[in-house]
C-alpha positions in Angstrom: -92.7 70.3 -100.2 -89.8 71.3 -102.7 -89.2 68.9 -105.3 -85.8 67.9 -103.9 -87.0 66.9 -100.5 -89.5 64.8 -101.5 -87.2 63.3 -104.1 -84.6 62.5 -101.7 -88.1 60.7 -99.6 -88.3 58.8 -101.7 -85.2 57.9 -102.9 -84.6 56.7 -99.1 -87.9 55.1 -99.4 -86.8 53.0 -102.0 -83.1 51.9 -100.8 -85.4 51.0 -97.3 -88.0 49.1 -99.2 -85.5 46.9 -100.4 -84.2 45.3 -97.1 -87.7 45.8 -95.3 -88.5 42.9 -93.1 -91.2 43.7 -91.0 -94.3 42.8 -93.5 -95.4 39.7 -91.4 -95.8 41.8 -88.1 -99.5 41.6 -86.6 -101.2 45.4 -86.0 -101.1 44.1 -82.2 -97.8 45.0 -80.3 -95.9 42.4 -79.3 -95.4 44.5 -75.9 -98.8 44.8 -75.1 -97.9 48.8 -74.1 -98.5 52.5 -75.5 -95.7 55.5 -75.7 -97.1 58.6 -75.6 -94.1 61.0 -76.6 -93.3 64.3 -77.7 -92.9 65.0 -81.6 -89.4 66.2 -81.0 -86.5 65.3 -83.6 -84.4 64.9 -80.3 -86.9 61.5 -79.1 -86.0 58.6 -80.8 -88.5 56.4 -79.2 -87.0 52.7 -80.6 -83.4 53.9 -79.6 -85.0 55.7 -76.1 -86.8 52.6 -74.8 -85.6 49.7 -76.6 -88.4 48.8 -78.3 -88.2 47.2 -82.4 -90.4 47.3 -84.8 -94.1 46.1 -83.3 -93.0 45.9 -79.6 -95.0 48.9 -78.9 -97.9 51.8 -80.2 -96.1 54.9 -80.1 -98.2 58.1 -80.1 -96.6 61.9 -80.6 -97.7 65.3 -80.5 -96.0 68.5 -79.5 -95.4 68.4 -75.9 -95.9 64.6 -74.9 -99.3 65.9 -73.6 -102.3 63.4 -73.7 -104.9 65.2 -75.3 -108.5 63.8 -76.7 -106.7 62.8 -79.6 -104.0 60.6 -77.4 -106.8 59.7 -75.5 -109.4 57.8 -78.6 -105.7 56.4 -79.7 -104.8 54.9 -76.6 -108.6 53.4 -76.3 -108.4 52.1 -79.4 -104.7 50.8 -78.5 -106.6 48.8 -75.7 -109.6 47.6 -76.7 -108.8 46.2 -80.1 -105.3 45.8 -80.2 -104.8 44.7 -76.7 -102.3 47.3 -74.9 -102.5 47.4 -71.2 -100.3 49.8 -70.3 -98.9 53.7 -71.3 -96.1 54.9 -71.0 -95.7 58.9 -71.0 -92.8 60.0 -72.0 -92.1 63.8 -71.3 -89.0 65.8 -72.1 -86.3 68.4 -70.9 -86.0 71.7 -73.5 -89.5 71.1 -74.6 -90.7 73.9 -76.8 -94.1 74.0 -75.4 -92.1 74.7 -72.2 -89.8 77.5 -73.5 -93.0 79.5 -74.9 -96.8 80.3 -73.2 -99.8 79.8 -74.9 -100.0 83.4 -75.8 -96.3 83.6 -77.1 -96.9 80.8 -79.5 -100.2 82.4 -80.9 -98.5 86.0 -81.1 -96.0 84.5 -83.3 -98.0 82.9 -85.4 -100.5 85.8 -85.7 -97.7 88.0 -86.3 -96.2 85.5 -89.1 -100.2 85.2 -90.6 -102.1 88.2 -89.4 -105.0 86.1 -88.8 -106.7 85.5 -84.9 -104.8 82.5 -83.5 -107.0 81.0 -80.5 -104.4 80.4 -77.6 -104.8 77.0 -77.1 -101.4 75.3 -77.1 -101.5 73.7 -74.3 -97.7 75.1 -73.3 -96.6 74.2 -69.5 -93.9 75.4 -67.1 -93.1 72.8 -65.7 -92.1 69.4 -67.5 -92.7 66.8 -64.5 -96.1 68.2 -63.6 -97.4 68.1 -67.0 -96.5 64.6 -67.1 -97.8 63.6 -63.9 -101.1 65.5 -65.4 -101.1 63.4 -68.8 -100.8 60.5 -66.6 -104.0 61.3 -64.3 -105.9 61.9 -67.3 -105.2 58.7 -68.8 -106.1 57.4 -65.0 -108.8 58.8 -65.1 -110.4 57.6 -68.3 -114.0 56.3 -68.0 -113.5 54.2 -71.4 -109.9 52.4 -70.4 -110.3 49.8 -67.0 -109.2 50.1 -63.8 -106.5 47.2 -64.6 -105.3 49.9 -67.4 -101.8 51.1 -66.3 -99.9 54.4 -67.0 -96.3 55.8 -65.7 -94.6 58.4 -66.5 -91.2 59.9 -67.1 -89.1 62.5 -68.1 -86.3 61.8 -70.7 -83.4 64.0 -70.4 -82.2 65.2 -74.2 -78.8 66.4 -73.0 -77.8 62.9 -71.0 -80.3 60.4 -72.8 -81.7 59.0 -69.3 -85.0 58.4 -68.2 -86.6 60.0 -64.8 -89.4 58.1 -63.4 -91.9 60.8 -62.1 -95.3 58.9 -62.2 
């Protein structure tokens, strides 16, 4: 990281530590839910949904896609921090739908010009991969029936919500 980044981290570290008020909250959210989102700059999930400090677990990786990672998280979410519901929260202009699997690992083997297994998980189509993340999560052997999951698409040019699961 070059030394004026992480300067300026934590600089803003430093003025934030100064006012910071949430050192009382419990791990469990206050919410009793899980947002699985995509890692995009664009999602501000506290401004997106409403939600403060320790309303809710919020979960990112590229694409909003619930992987085995999401998965163990939102497992864990449930059974010892007491969430009972996920919310997926896809996106419109999502880089892992502007690029396939292939393009993304031809890139980056180009860029490295080392074997990149093509394994991104890209999609074509932002509601379906949604509706998908939401099945798996559905369909999860280790969360209960009572478990619940929705999903939606957020739209980065208008800021709404679509409900599509």
């Amino acid at each position: 990281m070059p030394i004026n980044v992480l300067h300026d981290l934590l600089d803003a570290n430093e003025h934030y530590s100064e006012t910071f008020a949430w050192g009382e909250l419990t791990r469990e959210p206050r919410r009793g839910y899980a947002v699985v989102t995509c890692m995009d700059a664009r999602i501000v999930p506290t401004q997106m949904l409403g939600i403060a400090y320790g309303d809710a677990n919020v979960l990112r990786n590229a694409g909003a896609v619930v992987t085995e990672d999401i998965l163990r998280s939102l497992i864990v979410s449930h059974h010892l921090l007491g969430t009972n519901q996920a919310l997926v929260v896809g996106h419109t202009d999502c880089g892992l739908q502007a690029f396939s699997d292939q393009q993304i690992a031809d890139r980056i083997e180009a860029e490295l010009g080392v074997s990149v297994p093509t394994r991104f998980l890209a999609f074509e189509d932002v509601d379906a991969s949604v509706v998908g993340s939401v099945t798996r999560i559905r369909g999860c052997e280790l969360l209960p029936r009572t478990y619940s999951a929705s999903g939606f698409v957020y739209d980065v040019r208008t800021g709404r919500l679509r409900q599509v699961a």
